[in-house]
Backbone as a ProteinNet text record, in pm:
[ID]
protein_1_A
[PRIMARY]
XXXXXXXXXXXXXXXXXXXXXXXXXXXXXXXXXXXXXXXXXXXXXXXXXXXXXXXXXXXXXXXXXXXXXXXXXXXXXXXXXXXXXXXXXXXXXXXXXXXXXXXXXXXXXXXXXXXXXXXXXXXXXXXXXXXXXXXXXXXXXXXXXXXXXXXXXXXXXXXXXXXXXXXXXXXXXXXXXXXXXXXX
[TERTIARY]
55.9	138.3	48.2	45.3	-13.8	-4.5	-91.7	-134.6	8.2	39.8	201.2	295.7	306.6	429.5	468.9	318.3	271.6	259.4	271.7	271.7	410	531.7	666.4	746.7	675.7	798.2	933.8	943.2	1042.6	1196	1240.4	1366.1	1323.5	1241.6	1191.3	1178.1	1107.6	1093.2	1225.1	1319.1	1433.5	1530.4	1523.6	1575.4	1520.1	1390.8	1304.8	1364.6	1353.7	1396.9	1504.4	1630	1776.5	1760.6	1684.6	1680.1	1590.8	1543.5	1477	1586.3	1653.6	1764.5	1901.4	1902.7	1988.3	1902.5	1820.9	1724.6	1720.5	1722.1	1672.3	1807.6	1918.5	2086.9	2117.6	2043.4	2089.5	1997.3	1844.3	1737.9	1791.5	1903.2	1954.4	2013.3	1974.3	2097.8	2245.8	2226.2	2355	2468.9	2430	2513.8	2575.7	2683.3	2700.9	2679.5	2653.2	2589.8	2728	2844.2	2967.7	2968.1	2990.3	2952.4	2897.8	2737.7	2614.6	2654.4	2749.2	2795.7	2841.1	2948.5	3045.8	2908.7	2878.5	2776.9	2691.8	2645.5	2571.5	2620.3	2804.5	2876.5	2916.3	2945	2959.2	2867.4	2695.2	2635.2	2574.8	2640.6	2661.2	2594.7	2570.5	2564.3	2643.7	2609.2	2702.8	2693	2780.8	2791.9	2923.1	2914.4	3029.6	3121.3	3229	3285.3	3191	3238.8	3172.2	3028.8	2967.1	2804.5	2817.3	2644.8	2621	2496.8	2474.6	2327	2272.8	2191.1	2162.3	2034.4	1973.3	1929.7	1805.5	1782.1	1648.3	1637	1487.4	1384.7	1460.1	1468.8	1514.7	1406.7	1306.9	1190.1	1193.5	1176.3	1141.6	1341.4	1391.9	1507.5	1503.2	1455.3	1446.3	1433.3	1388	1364.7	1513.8	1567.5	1670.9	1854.9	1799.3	1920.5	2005.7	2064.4	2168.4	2204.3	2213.5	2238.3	2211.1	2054.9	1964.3	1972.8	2086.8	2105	2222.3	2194.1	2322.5	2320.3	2445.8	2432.2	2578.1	2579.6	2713.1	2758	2901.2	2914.4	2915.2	2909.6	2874.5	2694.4	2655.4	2528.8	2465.9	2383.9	2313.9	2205.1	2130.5	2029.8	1927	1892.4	1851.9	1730.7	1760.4	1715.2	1560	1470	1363	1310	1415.8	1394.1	1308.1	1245.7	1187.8	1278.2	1322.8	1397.5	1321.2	1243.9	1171.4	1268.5	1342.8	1406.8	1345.9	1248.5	1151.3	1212.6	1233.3	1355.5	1453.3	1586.4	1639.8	1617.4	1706.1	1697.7	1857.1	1843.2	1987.3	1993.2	2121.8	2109.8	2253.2	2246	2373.9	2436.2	2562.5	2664.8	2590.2	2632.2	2513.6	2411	2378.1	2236.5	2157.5	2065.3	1987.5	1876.4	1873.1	1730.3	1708.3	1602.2	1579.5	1520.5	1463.3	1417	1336.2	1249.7	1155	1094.2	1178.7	1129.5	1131.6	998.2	963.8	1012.2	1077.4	1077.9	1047.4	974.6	874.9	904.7	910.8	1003.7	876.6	783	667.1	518.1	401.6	278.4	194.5	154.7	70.4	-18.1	-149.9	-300.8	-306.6	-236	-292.3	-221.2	-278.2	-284.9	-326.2	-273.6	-319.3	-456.5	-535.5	-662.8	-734.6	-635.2	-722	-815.2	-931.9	-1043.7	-998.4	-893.8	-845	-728.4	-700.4	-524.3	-565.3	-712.1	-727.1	-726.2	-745.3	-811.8	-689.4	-602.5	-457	-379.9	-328.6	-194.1	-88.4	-38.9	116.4	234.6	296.3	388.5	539.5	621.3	806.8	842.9	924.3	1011.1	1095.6	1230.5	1339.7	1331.6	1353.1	1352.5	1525.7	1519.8	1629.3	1617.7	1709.4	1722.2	1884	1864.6	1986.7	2045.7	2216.8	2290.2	2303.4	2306.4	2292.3	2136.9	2064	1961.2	1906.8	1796.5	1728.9	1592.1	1565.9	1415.9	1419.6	1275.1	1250.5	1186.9	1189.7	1131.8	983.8	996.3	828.9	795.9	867.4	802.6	800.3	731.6	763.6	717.1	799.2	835.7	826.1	719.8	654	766.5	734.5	771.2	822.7	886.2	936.7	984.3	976.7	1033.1	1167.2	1188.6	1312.2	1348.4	1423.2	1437	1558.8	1574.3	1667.6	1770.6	1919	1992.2	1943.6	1980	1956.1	1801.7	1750	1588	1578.7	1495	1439.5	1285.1	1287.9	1119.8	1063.5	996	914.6	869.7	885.5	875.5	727.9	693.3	570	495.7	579.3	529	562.8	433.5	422	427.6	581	602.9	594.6	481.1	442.8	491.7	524.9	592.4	748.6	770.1	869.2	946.1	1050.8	1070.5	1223.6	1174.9	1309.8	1440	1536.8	1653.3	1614	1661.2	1678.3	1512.5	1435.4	1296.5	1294	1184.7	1086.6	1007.8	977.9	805.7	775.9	629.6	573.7	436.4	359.4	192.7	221.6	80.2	45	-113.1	-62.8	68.1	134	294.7	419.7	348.5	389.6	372	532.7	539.3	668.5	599.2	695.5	691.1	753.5	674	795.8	860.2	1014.7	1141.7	1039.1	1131.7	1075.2	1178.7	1112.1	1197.5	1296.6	1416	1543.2	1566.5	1533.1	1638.8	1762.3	1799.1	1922.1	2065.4
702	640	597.6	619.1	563.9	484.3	376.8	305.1	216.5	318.2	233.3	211.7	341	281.6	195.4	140	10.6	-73.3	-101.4	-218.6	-283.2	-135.3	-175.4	-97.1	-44.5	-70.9	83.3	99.3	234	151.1	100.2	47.1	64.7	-31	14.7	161.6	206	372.9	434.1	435	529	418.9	281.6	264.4	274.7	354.2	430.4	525.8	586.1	755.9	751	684.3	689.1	613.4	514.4	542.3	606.1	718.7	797.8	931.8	981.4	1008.8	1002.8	864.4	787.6	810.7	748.1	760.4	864.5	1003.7	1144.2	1194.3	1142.6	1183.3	1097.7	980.9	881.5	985.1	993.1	1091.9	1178.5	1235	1379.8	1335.6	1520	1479.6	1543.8	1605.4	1637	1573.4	1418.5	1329.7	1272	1293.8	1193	1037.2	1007.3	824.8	756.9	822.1	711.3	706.5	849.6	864.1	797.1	767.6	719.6	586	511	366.7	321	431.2	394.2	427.7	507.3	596.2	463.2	375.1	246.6	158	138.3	82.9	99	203.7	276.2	261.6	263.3	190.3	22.3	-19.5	-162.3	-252.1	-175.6	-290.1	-303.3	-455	-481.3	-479.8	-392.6	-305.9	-321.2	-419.4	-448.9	-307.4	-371.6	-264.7	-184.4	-60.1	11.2	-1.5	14.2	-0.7	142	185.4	321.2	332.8	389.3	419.2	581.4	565.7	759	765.4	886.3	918	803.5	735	613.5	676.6	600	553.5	452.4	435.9	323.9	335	260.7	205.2	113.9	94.5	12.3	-44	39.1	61.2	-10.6	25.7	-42.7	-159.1	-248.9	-388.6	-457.3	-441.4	-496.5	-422	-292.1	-198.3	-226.5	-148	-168.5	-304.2	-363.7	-491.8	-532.7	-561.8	-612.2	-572.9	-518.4	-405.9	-488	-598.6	-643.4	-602.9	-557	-486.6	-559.2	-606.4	-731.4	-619.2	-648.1	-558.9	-503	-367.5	-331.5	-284.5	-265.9	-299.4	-138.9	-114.9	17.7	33.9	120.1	186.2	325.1	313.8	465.9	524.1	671.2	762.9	706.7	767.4	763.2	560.5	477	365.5	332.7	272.6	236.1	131.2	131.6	-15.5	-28	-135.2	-169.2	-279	-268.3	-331.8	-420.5	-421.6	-515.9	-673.9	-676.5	-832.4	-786.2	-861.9	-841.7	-823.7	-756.4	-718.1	-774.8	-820.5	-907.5	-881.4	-804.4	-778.6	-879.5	-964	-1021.5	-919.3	-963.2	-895.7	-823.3	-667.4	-595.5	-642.2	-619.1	-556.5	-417.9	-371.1	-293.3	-294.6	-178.2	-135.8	22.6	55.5	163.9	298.3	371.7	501.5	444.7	447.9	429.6	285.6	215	62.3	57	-16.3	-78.8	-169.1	-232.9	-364	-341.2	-433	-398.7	-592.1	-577.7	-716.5	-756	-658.4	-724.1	-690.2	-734	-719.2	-691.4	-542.1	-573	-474	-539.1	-443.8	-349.1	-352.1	-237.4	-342.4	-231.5	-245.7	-407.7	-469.3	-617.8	-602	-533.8	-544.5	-541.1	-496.6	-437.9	-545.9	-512.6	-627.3	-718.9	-673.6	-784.3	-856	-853.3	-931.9	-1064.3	-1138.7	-1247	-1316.1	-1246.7	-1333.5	-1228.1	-1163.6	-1115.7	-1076.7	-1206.1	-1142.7	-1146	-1080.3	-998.6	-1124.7	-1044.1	-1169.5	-1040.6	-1110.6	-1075.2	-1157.7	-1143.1	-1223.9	-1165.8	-1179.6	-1133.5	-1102.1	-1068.6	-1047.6	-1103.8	-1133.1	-1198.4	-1195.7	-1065.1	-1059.8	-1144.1	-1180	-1240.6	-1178.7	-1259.1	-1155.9	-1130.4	-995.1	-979.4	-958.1	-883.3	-861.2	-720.2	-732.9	-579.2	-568.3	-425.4	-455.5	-289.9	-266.1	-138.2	-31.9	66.2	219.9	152.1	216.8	182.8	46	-23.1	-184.8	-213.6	-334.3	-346.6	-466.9	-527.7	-639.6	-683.2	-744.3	-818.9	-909.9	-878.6	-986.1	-1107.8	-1171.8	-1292.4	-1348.4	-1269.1	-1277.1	-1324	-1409.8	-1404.2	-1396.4	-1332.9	-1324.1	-1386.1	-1460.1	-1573	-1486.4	-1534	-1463.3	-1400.8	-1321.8	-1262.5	-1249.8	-1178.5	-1174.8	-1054.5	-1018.1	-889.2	-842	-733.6	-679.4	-580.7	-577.4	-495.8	-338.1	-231.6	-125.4	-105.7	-56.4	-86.9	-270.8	-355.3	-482.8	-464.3	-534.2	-603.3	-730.3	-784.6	-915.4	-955.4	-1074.5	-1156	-1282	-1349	-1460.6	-1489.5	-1607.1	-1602.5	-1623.1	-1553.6	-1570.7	-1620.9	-1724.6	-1856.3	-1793.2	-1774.8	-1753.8	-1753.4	-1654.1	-1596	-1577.1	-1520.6	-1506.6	-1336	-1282.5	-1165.7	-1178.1	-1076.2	-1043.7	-922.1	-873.3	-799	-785	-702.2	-669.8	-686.8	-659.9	-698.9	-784.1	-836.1	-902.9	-963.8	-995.7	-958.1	-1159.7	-1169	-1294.8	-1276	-1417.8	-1496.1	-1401.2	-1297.1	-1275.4	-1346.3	-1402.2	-1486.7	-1365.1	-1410.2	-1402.5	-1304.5	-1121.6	-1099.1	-1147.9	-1139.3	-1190.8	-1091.6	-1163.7	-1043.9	-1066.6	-900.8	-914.1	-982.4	-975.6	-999.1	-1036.2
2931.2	2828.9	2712.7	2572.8	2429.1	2436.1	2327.6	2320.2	2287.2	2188.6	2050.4	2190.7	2266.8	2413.7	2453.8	2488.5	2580.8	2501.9	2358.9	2261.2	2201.6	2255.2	2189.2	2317.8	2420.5	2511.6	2504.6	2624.7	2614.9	2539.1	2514.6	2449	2289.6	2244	2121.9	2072.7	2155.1	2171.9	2112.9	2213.5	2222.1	2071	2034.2	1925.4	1802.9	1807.7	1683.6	1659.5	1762.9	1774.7	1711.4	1722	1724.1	1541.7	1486	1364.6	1271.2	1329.7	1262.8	1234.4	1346.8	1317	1208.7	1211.5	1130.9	956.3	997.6	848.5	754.6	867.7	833.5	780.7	797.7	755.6	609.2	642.5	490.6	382.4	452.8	305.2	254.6	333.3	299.6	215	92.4	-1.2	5.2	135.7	179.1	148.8	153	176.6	54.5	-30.8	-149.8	-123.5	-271.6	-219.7	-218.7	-224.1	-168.5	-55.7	35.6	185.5	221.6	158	237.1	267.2	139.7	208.3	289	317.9	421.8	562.7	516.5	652.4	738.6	639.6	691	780.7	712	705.6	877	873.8	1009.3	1140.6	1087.8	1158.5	1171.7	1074.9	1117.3	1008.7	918.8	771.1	716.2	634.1	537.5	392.3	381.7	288.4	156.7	30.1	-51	-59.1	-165.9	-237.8	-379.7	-363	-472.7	-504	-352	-369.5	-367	-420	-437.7	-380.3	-294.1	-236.8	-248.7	-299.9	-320.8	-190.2	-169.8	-17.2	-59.2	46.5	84.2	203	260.4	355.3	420.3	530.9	606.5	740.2	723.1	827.4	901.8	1029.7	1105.3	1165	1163.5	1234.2	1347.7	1470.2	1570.9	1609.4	1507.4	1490.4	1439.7	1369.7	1313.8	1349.5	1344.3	1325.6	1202.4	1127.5	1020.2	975.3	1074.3	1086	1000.5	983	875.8	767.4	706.1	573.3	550.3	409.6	301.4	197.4	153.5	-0.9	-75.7	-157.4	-211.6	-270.8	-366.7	-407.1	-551.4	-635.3	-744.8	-663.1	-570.4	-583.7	-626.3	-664	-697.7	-612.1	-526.8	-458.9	-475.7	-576.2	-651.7	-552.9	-590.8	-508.6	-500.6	-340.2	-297.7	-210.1	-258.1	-224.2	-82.7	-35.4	98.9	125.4	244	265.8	443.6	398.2	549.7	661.8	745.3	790.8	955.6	926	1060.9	1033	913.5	871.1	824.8	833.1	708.6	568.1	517.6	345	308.5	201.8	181.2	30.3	-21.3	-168.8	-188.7	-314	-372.8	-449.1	-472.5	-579.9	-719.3	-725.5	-864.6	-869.8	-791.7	-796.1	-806.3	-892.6	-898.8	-836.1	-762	-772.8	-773.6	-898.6	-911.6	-894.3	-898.7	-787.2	-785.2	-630.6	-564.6	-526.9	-495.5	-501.4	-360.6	-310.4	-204.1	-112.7	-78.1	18.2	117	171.3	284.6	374.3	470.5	564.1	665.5	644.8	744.4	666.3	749.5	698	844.7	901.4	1013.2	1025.6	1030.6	1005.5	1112	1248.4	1310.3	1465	1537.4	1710.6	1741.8	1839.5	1876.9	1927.5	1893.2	1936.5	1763.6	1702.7	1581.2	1537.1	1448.6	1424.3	1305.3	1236.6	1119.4	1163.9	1264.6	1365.4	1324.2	1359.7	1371.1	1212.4	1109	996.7	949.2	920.3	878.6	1001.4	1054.7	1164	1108.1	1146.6	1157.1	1063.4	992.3	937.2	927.7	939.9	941.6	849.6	796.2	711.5	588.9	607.6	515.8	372	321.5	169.5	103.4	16.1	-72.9	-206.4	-248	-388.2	-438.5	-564.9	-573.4	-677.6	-682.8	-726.8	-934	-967.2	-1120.6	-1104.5	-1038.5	-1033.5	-1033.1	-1097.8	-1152.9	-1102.6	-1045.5	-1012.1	-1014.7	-1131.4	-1205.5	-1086	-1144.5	-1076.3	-1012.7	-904	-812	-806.9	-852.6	-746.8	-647.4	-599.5	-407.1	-443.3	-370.4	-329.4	-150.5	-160.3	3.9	68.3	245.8	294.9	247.1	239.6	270.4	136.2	35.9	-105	-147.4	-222.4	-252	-419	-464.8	-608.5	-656.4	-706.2	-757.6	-840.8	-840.2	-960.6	-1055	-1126.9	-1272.8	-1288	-1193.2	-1233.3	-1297.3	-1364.4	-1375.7	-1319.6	-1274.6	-1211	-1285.8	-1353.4	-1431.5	-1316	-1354.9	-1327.8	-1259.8	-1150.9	-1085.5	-1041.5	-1043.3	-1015	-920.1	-827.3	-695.9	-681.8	-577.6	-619.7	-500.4	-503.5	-356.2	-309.7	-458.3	-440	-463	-439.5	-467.2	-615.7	-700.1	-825.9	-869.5	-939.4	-982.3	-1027.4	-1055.2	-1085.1	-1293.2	-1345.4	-1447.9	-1503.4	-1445.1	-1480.1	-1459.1	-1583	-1558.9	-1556.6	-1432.4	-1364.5	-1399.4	-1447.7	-1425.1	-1410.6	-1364.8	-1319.7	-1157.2	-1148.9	-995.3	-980.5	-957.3	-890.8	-967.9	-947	-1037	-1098.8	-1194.4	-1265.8	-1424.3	-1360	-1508	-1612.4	-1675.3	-1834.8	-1948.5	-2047.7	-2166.2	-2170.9	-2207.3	-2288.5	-2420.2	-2442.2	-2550.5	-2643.5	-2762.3	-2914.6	-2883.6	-2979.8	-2983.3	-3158.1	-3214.4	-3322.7	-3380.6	-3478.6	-3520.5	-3416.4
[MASK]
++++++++++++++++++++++++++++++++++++++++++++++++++++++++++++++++++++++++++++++++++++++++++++++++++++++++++++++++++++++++++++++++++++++++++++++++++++++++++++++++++++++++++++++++++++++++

């Protein structure tokens, strides 16, 4: 038996397998992204009215199952997304997020023997975007994040902390942008 077997166990095992499966049907673009809602829906997320999900990544299945998948409704999911589900992921009412954005629900260096476990162990924890929220092409957004109403995420920011309700972030690591000037 491997090493990974004996670290997560034949149950884990066979509920990998079964969302890798699942995963490999949402990537498809077989699937229109109205389908794909109900399709979640079907396996056990919650899922608003008139969300749109185009084909994503859905990782770490076995830990959470669908379950861990909220999407309010109006919400948008653009193609290539990672959605790490080792925690919950919880989206409010319209929300965006755009091709290729990250969320990632855990942080873990390797095998319980690995040599960095002790000085970086393992962390879980949910993510929380809130609702009227935007977060640009290729960002990722860590563990245990929560993004307050009406935020915006700058396109490639990595956001570690947590960010206040009507604020933009961008860089990496993601940091408060002033308000730009507005014309007329």
């Amino acid at each position: 038996m491997g090493k990974a077997l004996r670290e997560i166990g034949w149950g884990k095992a066979w509920r990998y397998g079964w969302g890798q499966l699942v995963s490999t049907i949402l990537r498809s673009g077989l699937v229109p992204p109205q389908l794909r809602a109900s399709l979640l829906r079907l396996f056990g997320a919650r899922i608003g009215p008139a969300a749109i999900v185009h084909p994503v990544t859905l990782s770490n299945l076995y830990r959470t199952g669908l379950r861990g998948l909220e999407l309010g409704r109006d919400c948008f999911v653009g193609e290539e997304c990672l959605l790490d589900l080792a925690a919950p992921i919880r989206l409010g009412d319209q929300v965006t997020l755009a091709s290729r954005v990250v969320v990632t629900t855990h942080m873990n260096v390797g095998y319980a023997d690995h040599p960095l476990q002790q000085s970086y162990p393992s962390k879980t924890a949910e993510v929380r975007i809130g609702s009227g929220s935007f977060v640009g092409a290729g960002a990722t957004l860590l563990a245990g994040v929560t993004l307050g109403e009406r935020c915006l995420v700058a396109a490639g920011a990595v956001v570690a902390e947590d960010v206040p309700p009507g604020a933009a972030v961008a860089g990496v690591p993601a940091r408060v942008s002033e308000p730009a000037e507005r014309e007329g």
